[in-house]
C-alpha positions in Angstrom: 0.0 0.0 0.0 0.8 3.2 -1.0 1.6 5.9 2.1 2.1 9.9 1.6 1.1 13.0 3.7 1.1 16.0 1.4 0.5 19.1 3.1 0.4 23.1 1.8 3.0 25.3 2.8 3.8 28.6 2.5 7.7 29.6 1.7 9.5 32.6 0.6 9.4 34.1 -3.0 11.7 33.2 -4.9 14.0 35.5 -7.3 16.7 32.4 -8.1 16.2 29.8 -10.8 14.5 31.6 -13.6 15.7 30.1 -16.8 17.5 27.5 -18.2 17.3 23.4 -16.8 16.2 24.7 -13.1 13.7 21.9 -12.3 16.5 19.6 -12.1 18.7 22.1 -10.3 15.5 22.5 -7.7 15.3 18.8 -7.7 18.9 17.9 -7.1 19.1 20.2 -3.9 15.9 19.2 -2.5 17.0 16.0 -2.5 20.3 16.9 -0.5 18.0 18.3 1.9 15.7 15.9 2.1 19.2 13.1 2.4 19.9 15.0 5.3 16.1 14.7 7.1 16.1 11.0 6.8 15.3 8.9 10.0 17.9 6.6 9.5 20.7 4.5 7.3 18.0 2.3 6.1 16.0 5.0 4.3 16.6 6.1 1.1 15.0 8.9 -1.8 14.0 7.0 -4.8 13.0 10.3 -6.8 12.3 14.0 -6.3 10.3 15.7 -8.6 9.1 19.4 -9.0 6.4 20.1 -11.4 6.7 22.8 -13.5 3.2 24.5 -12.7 4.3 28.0 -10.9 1.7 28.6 -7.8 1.0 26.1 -6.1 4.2 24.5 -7.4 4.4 21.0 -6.4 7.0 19.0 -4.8 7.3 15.1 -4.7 9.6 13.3 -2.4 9.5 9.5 -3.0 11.0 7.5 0.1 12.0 3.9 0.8 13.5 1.9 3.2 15.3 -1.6 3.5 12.2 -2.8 5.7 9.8 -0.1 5.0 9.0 3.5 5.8 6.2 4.0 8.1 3.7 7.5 7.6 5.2 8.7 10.9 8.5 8.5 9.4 6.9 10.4 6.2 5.2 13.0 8.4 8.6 13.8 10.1 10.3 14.0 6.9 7.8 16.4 5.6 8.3 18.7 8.9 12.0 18.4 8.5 12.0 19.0 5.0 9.3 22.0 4.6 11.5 23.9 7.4 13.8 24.4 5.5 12.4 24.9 2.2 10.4 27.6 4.0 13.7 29.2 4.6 15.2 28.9 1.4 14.8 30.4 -1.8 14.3 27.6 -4.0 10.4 27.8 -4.3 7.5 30.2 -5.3 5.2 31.8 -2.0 3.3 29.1 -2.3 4.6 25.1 -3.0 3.0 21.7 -1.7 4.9 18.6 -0.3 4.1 15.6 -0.8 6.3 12.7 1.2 5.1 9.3 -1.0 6.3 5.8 -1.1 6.7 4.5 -4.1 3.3 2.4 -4.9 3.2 -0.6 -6.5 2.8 1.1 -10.2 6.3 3.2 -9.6 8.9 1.4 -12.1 11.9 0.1 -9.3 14.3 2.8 -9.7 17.6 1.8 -7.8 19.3 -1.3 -7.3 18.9 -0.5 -3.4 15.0 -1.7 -4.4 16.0 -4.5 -5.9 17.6 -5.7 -3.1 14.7 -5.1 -0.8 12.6 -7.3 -3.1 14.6 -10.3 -3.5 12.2 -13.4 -3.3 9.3 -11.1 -5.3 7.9 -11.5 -8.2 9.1 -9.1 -10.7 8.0 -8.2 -14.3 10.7 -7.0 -16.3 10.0 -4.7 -19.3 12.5 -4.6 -22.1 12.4 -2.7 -25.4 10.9 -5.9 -27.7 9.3 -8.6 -25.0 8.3 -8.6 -21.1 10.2 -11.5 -18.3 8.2 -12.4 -15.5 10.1 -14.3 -12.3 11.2 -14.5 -8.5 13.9 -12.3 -8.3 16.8 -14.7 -6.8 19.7 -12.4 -6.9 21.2 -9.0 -7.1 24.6 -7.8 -7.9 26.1 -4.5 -9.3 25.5 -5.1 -12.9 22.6 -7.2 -13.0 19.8 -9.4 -11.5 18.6 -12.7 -12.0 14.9 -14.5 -11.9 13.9 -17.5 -11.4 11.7 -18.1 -14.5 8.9 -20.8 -15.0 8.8 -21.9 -18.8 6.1 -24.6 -20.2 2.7 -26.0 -18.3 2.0 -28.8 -16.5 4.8 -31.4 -16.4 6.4 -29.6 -19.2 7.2 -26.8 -16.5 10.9 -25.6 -16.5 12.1 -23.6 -13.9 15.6 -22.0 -14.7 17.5 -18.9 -13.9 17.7 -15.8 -16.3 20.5 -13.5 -15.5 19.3 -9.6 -16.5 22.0 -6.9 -17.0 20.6 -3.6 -15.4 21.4 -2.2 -19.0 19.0 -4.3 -20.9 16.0 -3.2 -18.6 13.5 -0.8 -19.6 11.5 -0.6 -16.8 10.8 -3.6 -13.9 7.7 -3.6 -11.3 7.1 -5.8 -8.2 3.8 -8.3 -8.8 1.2 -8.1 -6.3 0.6 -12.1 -5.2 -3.2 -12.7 -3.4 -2.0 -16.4 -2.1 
């Protein structure tokens, strides 16, 4: 399940960043901060991402964690976080928060989430065909499934080994067993 708090807050107006690739420049130091607000080693930012709509201008923060992120930890984030972006000139008078975790149709994004989900069921997107399996392993270069070929007593499980290259886009399959 899905957890975010996203609250309105009011910061100061802001002269900086008026031309030129400045979303990503907002995004990259919003991140830094938001690095430094994190409860612990275990949690991570999986994306930041400002929209480019001027009042109320919009701010994302997508978290993670090795076990999880809770919406307390979310809800202190965001009151870390909106401190000091109410002090700081990177946002119009008027910007909203929102502290997310990435739901289950966000793409995985690091390798760090890869690792968390070891033993899940994955779909793997490339450019010309999709790979489902249980995701066995993960190392700096690539990950490998567990994939089930054929039916019946024809079934054939073997290993695929992915390079992180080859992958378009992968998402974690919900199982209902």
């Amino acid at each position: 399940m899905r957890k975010f708090l996203s609250i309105l807050w009011r910061g100061p107006v802001s002269p900086l960043f008026v031309c030129g690739n400045f979303q990503m420049d907002i995004a990259e130091e919003i991140k830094r901060i938001a690095e430094e607000k994190l409860i612990g080693p275990s949690q991570f930012i999986v994306d930041v991402v400002v929209s480019s709509r001027r009042v109320p201008q919009k701010v994302t923060i997508i978290v993670d964690g090795d076990s999880g992120i809770s919406i307390e930890d979310c809800a202190k984030i965001s009151r870390e976080v909106s401190k000091v972006l109410d002090d700081s000139p990177l946002l119009e008078a008027h910007y909203m928060l929102e502290i997310s975790t990435p739901g289950l149709d966000q793409p995985l994004k690091l390798k760090r989430q890869y690792k968390k989900n070891i033993e899940r069921k994955l779909r793997v997107k490339f450019q010309d065909k999709i790979v489902e399996g249980r995701l066995l392993n993960v190392t700096d270069d690539s990950i490998t499934l567990e994939q089930e070929t054929g039916v019946g007593k024809k079934k054939v499980i073997s290993p695929v080994e992915i390079q992180f290259s080859e992958i378009d886009k992968s998402f974690v399959l919900v199982s209902f067993k």
